[in-house]
N, C-alpha and C positions, 0 to 999 in steps of 0.2 A: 576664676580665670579672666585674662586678660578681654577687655572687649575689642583690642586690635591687635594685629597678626604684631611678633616679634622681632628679635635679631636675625632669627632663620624663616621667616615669611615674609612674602610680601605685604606692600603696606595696605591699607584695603582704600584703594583709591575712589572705587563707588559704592562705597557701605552706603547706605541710605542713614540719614542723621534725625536723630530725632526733633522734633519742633514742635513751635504750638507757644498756649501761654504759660504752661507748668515747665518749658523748659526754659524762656525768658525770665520767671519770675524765679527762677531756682540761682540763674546767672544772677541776678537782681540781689538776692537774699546774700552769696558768697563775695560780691561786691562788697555788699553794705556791712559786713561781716569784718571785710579786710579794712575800710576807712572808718570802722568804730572800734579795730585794735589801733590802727595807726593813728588816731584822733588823741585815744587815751593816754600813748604813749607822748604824744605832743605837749599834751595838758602835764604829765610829769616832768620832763624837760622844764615847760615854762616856771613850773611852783621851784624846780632847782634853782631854777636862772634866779628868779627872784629873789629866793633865800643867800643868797649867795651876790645878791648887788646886780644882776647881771640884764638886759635887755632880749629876751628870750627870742622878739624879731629878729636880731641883728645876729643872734647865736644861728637861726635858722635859713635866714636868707643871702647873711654876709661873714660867713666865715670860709678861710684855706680858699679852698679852689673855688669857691659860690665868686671871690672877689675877682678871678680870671677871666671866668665865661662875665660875669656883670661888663665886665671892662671892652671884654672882646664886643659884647653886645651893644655897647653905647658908642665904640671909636675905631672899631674892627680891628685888625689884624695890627703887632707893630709894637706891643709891649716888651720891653727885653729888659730884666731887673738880674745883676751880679751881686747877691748876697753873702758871699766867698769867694776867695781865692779861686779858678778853677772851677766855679760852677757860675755856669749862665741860664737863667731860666727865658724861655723864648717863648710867648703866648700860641707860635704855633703848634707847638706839643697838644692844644686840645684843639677835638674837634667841631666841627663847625655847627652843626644842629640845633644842638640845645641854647648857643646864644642868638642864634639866627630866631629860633619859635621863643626866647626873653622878646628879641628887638619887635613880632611882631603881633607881640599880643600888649607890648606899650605903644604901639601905631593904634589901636583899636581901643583898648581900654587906658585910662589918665593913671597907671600906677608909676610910683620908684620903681626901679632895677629888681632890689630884695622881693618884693612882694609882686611884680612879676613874674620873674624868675622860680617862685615857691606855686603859685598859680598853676606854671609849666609843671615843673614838678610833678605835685598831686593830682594834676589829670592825668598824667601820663602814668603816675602810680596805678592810680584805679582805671587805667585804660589797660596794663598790664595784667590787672588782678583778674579782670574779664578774660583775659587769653590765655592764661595760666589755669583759671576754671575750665573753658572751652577745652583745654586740652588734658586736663583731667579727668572730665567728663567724658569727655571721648575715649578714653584710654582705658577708662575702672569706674564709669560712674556719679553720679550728681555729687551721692555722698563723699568718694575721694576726690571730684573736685573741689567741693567747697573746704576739705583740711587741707587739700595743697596750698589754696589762696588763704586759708587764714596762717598755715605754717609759715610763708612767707614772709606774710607780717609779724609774725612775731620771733624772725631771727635774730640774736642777738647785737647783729649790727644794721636793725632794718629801720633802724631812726632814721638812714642815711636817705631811706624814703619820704622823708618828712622834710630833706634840708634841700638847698639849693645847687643839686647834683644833676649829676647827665645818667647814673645806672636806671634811674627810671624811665626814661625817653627807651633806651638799649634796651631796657628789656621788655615793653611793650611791644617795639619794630619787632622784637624778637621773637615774644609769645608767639604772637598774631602771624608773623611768618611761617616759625615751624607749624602752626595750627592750618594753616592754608598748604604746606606741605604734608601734612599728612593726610590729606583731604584730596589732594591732588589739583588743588589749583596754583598752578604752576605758575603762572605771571605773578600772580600778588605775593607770589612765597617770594619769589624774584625781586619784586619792585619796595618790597617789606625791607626783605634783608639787605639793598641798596641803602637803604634808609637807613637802617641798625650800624652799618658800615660807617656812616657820618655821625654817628652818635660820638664812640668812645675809641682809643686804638684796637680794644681787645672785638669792636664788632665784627671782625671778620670770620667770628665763630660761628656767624648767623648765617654766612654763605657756606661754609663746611657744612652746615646740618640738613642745607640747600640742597647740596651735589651730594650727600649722603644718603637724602630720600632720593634724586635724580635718580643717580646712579643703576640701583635696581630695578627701574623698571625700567631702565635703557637696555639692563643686560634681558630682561623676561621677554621684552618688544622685538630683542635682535638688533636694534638698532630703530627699529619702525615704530616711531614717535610722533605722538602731535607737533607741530611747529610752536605748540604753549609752551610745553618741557622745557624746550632750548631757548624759547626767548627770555624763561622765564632763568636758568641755568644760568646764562649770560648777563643780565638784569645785576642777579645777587652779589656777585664783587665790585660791580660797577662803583658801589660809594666808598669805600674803603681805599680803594687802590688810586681813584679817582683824587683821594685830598689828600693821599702819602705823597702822590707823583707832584702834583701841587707844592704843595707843603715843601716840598725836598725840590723844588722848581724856583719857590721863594729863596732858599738859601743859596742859589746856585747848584746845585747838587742832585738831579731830580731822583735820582735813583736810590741815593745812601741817606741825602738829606735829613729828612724826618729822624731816622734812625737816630743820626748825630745828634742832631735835637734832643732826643729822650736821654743818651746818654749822658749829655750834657747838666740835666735835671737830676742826674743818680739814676737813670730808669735805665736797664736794658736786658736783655737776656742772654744768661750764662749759663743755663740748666740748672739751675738751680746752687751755684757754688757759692754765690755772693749770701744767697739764702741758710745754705748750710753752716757758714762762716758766724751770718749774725744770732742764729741758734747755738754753736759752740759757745760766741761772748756772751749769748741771752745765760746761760747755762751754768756758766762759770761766775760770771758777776751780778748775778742775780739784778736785771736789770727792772724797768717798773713793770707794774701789775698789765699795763696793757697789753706788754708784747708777748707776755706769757698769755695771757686770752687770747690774740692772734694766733699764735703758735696752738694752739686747741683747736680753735676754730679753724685754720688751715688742713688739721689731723682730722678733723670730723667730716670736712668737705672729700678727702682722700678716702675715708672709709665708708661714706654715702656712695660716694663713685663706684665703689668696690660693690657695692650692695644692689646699685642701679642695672653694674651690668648681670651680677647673676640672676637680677630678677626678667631680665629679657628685654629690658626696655627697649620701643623702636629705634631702629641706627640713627637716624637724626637727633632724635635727645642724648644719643648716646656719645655721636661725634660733637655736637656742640657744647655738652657739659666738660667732654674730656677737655675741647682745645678753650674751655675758661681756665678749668684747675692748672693745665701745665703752662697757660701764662702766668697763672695767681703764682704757683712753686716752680717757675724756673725763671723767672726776673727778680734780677736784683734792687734793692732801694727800697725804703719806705715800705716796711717789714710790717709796721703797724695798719697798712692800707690792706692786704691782701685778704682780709675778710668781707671787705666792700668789693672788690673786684669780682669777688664770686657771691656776691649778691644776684646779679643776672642766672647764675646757673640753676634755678627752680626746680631744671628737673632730680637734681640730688636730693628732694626732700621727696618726690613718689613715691620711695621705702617705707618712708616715716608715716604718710597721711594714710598708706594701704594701711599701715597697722596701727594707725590711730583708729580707722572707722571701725576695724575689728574689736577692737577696747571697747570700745565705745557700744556695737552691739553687745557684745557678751558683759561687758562690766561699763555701766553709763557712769558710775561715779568715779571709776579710774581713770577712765577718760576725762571727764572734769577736772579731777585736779591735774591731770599732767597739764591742760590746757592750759591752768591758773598756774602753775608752775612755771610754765613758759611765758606767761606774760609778766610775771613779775619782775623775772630775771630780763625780759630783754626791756623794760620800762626801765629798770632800774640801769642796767649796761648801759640804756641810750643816753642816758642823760649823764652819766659819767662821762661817756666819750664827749656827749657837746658841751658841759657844764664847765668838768671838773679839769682832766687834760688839757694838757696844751701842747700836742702835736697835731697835724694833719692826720686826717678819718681816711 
């Protein structure tokens, strides 16, 4: 049974948490667990790059979008490239976090862009992997935290944790938010998810999961709340909304702006029709191997979901996993992306790790090999997507 109350109880705001040095070193073990899959899988990439002519650094720290946030990092805001007819890509489309902690970690240490930027990155991985344990543990256990934090790593598009992206910054703020919301500390779940907000567009999933946990124990209180709750309530959209109205401020526009912006890029949301459209031509024209692996990998996040909610999971993981997927399946453009965009959604794999560690007691060797199964395949995926391809991840 679950170790914290469901979709139909409250959340357990003052459970007493366990501590000490066996629960530090347990965090410690599912860390070091997560950056020696994600190590291994770096080490494959590079031997592709090589075999293949290729500079394995520059595949990781400067390729697609690593070259936007670099730029925004080094000259701020003000890039605007028309590579078509009809399409303007405007650097404000990203947001501002992750080149803000590139610019200020080459203030402090003498590195390039690339190998700053990969720096940010991989702390902020393994600063995630930490909060993803934290809230697995919490939830079922050391044991299902550390296979949530290693499933993690080994999803089939979690190379993208290795390269010079912002899903790792999003989903640290993230973790560590809902883990302080389930916990009931309400400023940091607040001032977290402000955070998560300036990460990526989709961060405003991290304030839904926010008012998600709020919400109940505002209705249990009657209303009679600490003044944390609400500062903390209040906090949580603050970064999100805070650099659309900006952003949409720069163009003129404050309110529609930004929006225009993504459209502009091919980005925007239509319920999914633009989506359904390029699945029909995926279908018909047998297009290349990727978008078929996306198109799975979109199917599998959908039925993880499906899995999440009948196992009761707490409303907070459950509202912020939702409002990833029906960004990832109801925006159009860039078809091939939408299994990175639900790379932040972690808690879709709690199914999987409960019933890994079950494997695992009752059959240790089936457990093994699923384990080794999954890293082959996602070693091998990763290094196709940054080696072999040549579209945007």
């Amino acid at each position: 049974m679950s170790r914290v109350s469901t979709l139909s109880s409250p959340l357990p705001l003052a459970r007493p948490e366990a501590g000490g040095r066996g629960a530090l070193w347990s965090a410690f073990v599912a860390a070091a667990l997560f950056a020696a899959v994600r190590a291994a899988g770096v080490g494959v990439v590079a031997v592709a790059a090589w075999r293949h002519g290729k500079d394995p650094a520059a595949l990781l720290g400067r390729s697609w979008d690593s070259l936007w946030y670099l730029r925004i990092a080094a000259h701020g805001y003000g890039a605007v490239e028309r590579p078509h007819p009809g399409v303007v890509h405007n650097d404000l489309a990203f947001f501002p976090l992750y080149p803000a902690l590139i610019r200020a970690v080459r203030t402090v240490v003498p590195l390039g862009g690339g190998a700053a930027g990969l720096v940010v990155s991989w702390l902020a991985a393994s600063a995630a992997a930490w909060g993803i344990y934290a809230i697995g543990d919490r939830l079922h256990g050391r044991a299902v935290g550390t296979a949530l934090t290693v499933l993690w790593g080994l999803l089939p598009h979690s190379v993208v944790l290795s390269l010079g992206y912002s899903e790792p910054v999003l989903t640290a703020f993230a973790a560590w938010s809902l883990y302080a919301a389930l916990t009931g500390r309400w400023v940091w779940a607040g001032a977290l998810a402000a955070l998560a907000g300036l990460s990526r567009p989709n961060g405003f999933a991290v304030a839904l999961g926010v008012l998600a946990a709020a919400a109940p124990a505002v209705w249990r209180a009657r209303g009679r709340v600490s003044h944390r709750l609400w500062t903390g309530v209040a906090l949580a959209p603050l970064g999100w909304t805070g650099y659309v109205l900006w952003a949409g401020r720069r163009t003129g526009d404050t309110l529609g702006g930004y929006f225009r912006l993504q459209r502009l890029w091919g980005s925007r949301f239509d319920f999914g029709i633009g989506a359904l459209r390029f699945v029909k031509q995926l279908l018909l024209h047998r297009d290349a191997f990727l978008f078929f692996a996306a198109l799975v990998l979109v199917a599998a996040g959908v039925l993880l979901y499906a899995l999440l909610v009948l196992d009761r999971a707490p409303l907070p993981l459950v509202v912020y996993s939702g409002a990833l997927l029906v960004v990832a399946c109801g925006g159009s453009g860039f078809f091939q992306c939408k299994p990175r965009f639900l790379l932040p959604a972690f808690p879709l794999l709690l199914p999987l790790a409960r019933a890994l560690v079950r494997t695992a007691r009752a059959r240790p060797w089936h457990a093994a090999a699923v384990a080794c199964a999954l890293a082959g395949l996602s070693f091998a995926y990763g290094a196709y997507l940054v080696v072999i391809t040549h579209t945007p991840l």
